[in-house]
DODRENBA-98842 format. One record per atom (N, C-alpha, C): residue in three letters; z, x, y. Coordinates in steps of 0.1 Angstrom, whole numbers, plus 2048, in hexadecimal, padded with zeros to 3 digits. Each point is the difference from the previous one (the first is absolute). Example, Ala and Ser with C-alpha at 12.3 -4.5 7.8 and 13.67 -1.06 7.14 Angstrom:
// residues 2
ala84E8847C7;ala8007F780C;ala80080980C;ser7F97FC80B;ser80080980B;ser8087F880B;
This chain:
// residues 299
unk8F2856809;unk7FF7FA7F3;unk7F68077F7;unk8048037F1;unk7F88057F9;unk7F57F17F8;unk7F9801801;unk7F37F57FA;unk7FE8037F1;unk8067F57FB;unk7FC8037F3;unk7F77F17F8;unk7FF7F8805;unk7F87F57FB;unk7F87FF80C;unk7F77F6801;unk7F4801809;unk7F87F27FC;unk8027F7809;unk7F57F17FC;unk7F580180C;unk7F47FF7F6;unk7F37FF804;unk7FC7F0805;unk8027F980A;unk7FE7F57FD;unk7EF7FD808;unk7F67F87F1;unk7F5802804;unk7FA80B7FA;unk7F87FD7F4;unk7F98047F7;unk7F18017FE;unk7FC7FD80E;unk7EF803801;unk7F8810801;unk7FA805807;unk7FA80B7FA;unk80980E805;unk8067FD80D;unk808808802;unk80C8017FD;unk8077EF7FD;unk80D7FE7FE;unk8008097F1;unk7F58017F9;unk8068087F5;unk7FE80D7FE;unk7F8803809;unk7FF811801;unk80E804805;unk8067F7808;unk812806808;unk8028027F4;unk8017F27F4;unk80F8047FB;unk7FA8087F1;unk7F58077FF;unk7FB8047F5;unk80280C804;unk7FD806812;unk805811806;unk812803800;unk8087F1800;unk80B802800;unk8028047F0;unk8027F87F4;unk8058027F8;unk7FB80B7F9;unk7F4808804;unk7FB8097FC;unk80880B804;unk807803808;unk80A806807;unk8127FF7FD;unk7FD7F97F2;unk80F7FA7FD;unk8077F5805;unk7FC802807;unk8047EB804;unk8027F67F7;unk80D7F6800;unk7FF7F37FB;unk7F97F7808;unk7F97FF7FD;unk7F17F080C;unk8067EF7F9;unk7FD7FA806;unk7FF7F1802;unk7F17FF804;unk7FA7F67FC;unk7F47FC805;unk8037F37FC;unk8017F880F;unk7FE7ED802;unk7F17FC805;unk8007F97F9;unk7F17F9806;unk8007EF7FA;unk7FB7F7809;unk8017EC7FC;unk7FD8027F4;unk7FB8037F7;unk7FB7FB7F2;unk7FE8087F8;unk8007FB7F1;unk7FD8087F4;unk7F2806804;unk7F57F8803;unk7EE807803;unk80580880B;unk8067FF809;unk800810808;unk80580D7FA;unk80B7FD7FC;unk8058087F4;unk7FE8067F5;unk7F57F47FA;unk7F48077F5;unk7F9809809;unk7F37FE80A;unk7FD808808;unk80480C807;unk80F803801;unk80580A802;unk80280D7F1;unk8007FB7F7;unk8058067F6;unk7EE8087FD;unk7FA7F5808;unk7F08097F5;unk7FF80A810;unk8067FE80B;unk7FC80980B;unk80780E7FA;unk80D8007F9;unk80980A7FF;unk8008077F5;unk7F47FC7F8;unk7FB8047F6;unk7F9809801;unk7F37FB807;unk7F6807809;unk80280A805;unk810802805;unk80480680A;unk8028127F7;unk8057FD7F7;unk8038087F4;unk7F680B7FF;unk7EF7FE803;unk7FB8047FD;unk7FB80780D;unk8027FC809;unk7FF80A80D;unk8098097FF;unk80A7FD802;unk80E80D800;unk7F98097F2;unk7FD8007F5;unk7FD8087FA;unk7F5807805;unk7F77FA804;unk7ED80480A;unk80880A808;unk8097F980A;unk7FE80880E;unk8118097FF;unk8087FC7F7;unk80B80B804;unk8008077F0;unk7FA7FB7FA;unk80080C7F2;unk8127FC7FC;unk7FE7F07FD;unk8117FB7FC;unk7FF7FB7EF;unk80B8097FC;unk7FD7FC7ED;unk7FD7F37FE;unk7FD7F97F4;unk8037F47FC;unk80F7FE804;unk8078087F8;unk80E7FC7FF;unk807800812;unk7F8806805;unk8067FB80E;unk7FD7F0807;unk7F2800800;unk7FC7F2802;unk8067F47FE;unk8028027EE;unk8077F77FB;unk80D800807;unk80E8057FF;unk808802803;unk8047FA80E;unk7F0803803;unk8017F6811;unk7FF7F5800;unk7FA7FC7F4;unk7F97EE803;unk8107FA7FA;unk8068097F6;unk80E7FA7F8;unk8097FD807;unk80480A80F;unk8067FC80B;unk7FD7F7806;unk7F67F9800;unk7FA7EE807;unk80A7F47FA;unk8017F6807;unk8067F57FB;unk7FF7F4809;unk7F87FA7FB;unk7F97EE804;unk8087F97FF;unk7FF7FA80C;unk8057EF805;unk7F57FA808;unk8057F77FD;unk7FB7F0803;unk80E7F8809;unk8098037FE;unk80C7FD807;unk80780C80D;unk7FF7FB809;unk802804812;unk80F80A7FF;unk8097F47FC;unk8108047F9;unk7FF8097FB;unk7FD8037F0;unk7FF8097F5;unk7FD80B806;unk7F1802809;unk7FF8097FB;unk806809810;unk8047FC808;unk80A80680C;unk80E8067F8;unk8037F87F7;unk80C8067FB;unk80780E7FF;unk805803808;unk80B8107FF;unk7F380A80A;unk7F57FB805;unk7F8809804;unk80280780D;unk7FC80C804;unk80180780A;unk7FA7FE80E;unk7F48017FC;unk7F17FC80A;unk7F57FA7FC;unk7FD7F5804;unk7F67F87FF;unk7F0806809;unk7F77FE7F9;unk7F4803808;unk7F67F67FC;unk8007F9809;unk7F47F2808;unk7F58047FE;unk7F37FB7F8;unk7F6800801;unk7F97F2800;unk8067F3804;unk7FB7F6803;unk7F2801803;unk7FB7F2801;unk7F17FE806;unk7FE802814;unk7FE809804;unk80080280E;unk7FD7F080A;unk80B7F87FC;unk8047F880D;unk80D7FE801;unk8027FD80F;unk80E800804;unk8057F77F9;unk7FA7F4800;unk8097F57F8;unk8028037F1;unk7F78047FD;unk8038047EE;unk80D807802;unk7FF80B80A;unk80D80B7FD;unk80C7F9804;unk8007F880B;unk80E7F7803;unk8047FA7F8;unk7F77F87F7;unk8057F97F5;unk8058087F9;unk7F980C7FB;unk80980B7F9;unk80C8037FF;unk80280580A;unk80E805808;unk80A7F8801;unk7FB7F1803;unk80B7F27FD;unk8028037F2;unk7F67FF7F9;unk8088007EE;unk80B8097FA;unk7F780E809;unk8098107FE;unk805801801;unk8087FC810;unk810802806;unk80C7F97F6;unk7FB7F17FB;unk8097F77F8;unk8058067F6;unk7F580C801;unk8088047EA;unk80180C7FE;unk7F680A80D;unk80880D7FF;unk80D806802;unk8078077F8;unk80980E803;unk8057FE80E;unk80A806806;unk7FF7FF80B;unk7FD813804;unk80080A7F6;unk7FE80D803;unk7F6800800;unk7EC7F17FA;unk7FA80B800;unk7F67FE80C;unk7F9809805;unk7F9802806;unk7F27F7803;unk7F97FF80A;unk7F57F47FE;unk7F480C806;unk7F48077F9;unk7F7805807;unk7F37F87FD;unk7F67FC80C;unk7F37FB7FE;unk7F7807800;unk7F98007F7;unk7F38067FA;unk7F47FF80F;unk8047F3804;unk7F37FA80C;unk7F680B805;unk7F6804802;unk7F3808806;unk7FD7FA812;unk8037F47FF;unk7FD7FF80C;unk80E7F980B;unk8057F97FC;unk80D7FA808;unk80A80B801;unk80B7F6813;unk80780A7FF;unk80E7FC7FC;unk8068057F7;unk8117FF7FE;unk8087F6805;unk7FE80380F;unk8087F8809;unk7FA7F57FF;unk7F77F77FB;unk7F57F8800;unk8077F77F7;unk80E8027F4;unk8047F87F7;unk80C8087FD;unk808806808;unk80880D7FD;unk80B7F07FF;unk8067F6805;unk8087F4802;unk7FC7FE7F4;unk7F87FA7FD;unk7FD7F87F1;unk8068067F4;unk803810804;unk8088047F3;unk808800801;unk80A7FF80A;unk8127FB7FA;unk80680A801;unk7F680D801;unk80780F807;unk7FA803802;unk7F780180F;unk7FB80C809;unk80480B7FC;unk812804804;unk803810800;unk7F58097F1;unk8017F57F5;unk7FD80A7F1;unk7ED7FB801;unk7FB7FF80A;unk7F37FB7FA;unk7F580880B;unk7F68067F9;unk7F680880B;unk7F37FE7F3;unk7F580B803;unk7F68007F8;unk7FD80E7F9;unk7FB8017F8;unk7FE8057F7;unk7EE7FD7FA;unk7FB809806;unk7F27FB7FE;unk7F880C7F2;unk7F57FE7FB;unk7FE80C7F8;unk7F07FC7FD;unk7F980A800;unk7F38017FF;unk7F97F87F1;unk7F47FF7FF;unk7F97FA7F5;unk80280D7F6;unk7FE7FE7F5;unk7FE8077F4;unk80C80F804;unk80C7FB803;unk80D8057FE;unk8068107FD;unk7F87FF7F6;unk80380D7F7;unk7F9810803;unk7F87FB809;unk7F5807806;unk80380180D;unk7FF7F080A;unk8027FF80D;unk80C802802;unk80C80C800;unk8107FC7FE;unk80280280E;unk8007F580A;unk80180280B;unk80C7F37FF;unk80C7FE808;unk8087F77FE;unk8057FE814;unk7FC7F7807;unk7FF7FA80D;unk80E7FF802;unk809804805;unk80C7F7800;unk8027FB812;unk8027F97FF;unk7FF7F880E;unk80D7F4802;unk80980080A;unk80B7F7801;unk7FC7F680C;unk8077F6802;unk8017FC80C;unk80C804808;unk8027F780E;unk808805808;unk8147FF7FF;unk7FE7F77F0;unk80A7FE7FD;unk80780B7F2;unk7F98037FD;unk80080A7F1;unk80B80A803;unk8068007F6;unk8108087FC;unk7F680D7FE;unk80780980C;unk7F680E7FC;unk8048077F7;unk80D7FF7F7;unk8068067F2;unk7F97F87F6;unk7F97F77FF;unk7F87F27FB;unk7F080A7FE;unk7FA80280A;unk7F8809806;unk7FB80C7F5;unk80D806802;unk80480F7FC;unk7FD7FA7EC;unk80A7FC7FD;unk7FC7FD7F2;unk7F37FA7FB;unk7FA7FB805;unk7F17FD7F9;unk7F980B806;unk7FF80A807;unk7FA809804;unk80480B7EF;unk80D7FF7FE;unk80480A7F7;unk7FA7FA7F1;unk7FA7F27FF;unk7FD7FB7F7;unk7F57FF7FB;unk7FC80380D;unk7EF7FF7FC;unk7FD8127FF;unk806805804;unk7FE80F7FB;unk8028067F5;unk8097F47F9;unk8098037F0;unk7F27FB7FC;unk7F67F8800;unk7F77F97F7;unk7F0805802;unk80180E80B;unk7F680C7FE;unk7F47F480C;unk8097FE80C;unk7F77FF80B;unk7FF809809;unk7F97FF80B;unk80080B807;unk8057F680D;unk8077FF809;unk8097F3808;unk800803809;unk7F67F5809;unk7F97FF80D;unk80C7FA80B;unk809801806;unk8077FB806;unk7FD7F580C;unk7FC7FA801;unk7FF7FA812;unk80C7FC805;unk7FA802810;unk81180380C;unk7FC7F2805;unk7F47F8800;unk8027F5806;unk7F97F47F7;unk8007F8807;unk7F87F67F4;unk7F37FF803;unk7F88017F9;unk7F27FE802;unk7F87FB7F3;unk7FA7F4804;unk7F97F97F8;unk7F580C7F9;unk8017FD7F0;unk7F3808800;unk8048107FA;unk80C803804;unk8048087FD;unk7FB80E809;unk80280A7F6;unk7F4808800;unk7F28047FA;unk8047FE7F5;unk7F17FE7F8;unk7F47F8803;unk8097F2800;unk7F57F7801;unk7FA7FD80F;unk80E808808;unk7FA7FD810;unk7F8808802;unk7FB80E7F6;unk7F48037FC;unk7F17FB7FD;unk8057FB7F5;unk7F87F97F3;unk7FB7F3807;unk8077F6804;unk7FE7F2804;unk7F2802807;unk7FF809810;unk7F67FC806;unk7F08067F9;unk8018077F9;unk7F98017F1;unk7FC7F77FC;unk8047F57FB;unk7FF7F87F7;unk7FC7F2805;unk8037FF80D;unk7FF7F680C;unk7EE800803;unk800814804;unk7F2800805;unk7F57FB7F1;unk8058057F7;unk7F77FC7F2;unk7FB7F17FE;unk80D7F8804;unk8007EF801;unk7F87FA808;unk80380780C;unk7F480180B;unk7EC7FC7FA;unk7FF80D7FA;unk7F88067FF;unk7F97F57F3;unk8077FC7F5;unk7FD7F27FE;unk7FD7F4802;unk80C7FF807;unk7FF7F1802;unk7F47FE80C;unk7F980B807;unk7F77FF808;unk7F18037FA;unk8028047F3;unk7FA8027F9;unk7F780F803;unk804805806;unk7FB80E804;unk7FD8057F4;unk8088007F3;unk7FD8097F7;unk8037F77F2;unk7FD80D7F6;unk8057FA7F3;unk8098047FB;unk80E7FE7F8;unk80A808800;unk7FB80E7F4;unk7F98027FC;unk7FC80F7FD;unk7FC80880A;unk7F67FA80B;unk7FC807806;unk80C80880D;unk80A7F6800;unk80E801809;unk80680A7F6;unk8038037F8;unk8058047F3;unk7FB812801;unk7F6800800;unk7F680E7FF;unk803803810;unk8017F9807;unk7FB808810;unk80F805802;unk80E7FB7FB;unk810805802;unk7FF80C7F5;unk7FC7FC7F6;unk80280A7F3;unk7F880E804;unk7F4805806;unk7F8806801;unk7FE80680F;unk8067F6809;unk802806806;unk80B80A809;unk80B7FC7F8;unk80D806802;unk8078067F6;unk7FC7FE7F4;unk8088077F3;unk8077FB7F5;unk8077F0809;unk8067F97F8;unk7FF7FA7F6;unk8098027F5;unk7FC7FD7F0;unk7FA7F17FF;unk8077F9809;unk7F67F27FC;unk8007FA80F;unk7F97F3802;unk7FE7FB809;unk8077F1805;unk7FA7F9808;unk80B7F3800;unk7FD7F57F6;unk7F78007FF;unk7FF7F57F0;unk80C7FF7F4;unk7FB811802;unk8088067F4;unk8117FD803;unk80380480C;unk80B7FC804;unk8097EE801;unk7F57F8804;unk8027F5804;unk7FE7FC7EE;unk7FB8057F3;unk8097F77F7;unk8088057F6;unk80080E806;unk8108047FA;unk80B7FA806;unk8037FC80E;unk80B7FA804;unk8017F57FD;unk7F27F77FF;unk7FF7F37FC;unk7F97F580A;unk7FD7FB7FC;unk7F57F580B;unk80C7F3806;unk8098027F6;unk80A7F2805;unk80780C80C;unk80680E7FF;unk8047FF809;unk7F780380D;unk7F98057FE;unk7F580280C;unk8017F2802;unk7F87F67FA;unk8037F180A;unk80E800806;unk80D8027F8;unk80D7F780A;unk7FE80B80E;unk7FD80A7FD;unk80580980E;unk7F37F9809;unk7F78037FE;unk7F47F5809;unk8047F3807;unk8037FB7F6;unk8057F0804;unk80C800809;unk80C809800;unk80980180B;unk7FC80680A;unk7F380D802;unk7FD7FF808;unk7F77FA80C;unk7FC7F67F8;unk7F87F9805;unk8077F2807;unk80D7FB7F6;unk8047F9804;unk80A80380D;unk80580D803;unk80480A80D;unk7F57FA80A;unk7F4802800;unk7FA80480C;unk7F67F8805;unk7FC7F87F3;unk7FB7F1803;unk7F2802804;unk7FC8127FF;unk7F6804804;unk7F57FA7F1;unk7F07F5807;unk7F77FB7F7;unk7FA80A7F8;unk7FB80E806;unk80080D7F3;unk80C8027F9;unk80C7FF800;unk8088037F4;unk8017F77F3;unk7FF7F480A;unk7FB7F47F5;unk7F57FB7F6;unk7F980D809;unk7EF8017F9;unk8068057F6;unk80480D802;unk7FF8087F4;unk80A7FA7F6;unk80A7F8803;unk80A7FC7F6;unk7F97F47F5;unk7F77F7809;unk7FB7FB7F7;unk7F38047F6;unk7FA80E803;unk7F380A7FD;unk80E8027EF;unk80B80B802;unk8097FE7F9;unk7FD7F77F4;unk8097F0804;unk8017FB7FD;unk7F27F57F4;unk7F9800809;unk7F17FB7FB;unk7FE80D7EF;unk800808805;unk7F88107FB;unk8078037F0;unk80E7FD801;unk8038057F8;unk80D7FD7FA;unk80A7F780A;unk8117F77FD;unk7F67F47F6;unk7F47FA805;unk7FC7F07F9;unk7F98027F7;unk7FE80E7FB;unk7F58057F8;unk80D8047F3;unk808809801;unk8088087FC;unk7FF80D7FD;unk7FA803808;unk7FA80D800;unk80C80A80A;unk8087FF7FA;unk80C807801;unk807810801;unk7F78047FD;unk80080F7FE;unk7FF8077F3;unk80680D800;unk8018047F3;unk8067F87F7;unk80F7FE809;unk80A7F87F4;unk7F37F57F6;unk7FC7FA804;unk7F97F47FE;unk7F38047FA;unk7FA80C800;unk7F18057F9;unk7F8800809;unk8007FD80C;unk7F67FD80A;unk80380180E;unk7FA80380B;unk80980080E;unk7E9800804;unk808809808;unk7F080B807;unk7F48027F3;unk81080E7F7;unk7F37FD7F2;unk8087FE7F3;unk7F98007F8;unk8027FC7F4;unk80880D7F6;unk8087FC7FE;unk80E8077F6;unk8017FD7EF;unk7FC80A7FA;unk80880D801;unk7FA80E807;unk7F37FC7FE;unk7F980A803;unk7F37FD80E;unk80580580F;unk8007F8809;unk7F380C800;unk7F57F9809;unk7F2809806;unk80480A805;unk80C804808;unk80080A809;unk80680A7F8;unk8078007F2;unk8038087F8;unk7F880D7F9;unk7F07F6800;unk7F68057FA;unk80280B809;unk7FB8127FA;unk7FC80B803;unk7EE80080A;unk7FB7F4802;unk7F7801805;unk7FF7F480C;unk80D7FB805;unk8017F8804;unk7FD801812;unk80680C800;unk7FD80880D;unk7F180A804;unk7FB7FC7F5;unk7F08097FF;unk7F57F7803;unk8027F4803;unk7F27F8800;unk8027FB80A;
């Protein structure tokens, strides 16, 4: 199958980097998301977006634009599935959110197009039933800040049509990824089954109060090379999802430290709103976060 439309469904920080790297590449996009305010919110993320691609890939105006012209907003499930190829899930990371999804999805999608999930940490098989085709459904995972990170996870379960397989491998290479294959399923992927125990020991290192998140910040940054640290990390992805993946796994293991930290989470920054960048605020304060400063690693 040649791909020529493409629904983004789920318009939060990454949901719009997909369909802002797709249509930048000539793609017709769909972006669904519940409401007009998520929608508004997406339009000021893909705006934004405009001005990175020019920063970091040296992209005309008239390209940019061109990309945002290929977007097209719904609010309606129906609409915006209509005639589309492949779908790519960026739901809120729980299972129940995504089954619900995939009940709404199956009722009104195509029967040619495709179901890929965005998910970071779940596996496939975990809701591969809930979509009404296993054979066309696997994952498709893709790094923060897109355009830069072009790494694209593709990962099936034990049911996935390996000609199914074969074409989003060929799709995500049409849209200037670099396409990480996995042979088995593995939570976490590869990146993040990197990244995760990172980010775990950092939470640690809080909620025990060992440190202060600058001082956690400077000892990863300084002492290994890496452009930023886990603060930095934890509110570029977002504080909501850092809590849902906490909270499932905490609810997994019933272990009283997971629950610490989900409610440390939760206390710190879900009841505060201190949400991340999206939001102005996470760890630090946005636009212009402390660890940006040129001297932030000097003192």
């Amino acid at each position: 199958m040649v791909f020529k439309k493409i629904l983004a469904a789920g318009s939060g920080v990454l949901g719009s980097q997909i369909a802002y790297q797709i249509a930048f590449h000539g793609y017709t996009v769909h972006i669904y998301d519940i409401n007009q305010k998520s929608i508004a919110y997406a339009k000021e993320r893909l705006t934004k977006l405009k001005d990175n691609y020019k920063q970091d890939l040296n992209a005309t105006q008239q390209e940019v634009d061109l990309a945002y012209n290929r977007i097209v907003f719904f609010t309606d499930l129906e609409n915006a599935v209509e005639d589309v190829d492949l779908v790519i899930e960026s739901v809120p990371e729980d299972p129940e959110i995504k089954k619900e999804f995939y009940k709404q999805l199956k009722a009104v999608a195509p029967e040619k197009t495709i179901f890929a999930t965005n998910t970071s940490t779940l596996l496939p098989s975990s809701f591969a039933t809930a979509t009404g085709r296993p054979k066309k459904f696997l994952a498709l995972h893709f790094a923060n800040e897109i355009w830069k990170h072009n790494t694209a996870e593709i990962m099936g379960h034990p049911g996935t049509d390996p000609e199914v397989f074969k074409e989003v491998v060929s799709f995500a290479k049409s849209i200037g990824m670099v396409t990480l294959e996995l042979h088995k399923e593995q939570s976490g992927y590869l990146l993040n089954s990197l990244l995760v125990p990172l980010l775990d020991a950092a939470m640690d290192l809080l909620v025990k109060e060992v440190a202060d998140i600058e001082s956690i910040d400077k000892a990863w940054v300084i002492g290994t090379g890496a452009t930023v640290g886990p603060g930095a990390i934890f509110d570029t992805v977002g504080l909501n999802t850092v809590y849902n993946i906490n909270k499932i796994k905490a609810e997994q293991t019933k272990d009283p430290w997971d629950e610490k930290v989900v409610a440390y989470i939760k206390e710190n920054f879900i009841d505060t709103g201190r949400l991340g960048v999206a939001e102005g605020q996470g760890f630090y304060k946005y636009p212009n976060p402390a660890y940006m400063d040129p001297d932030f690693y000097k003192k």
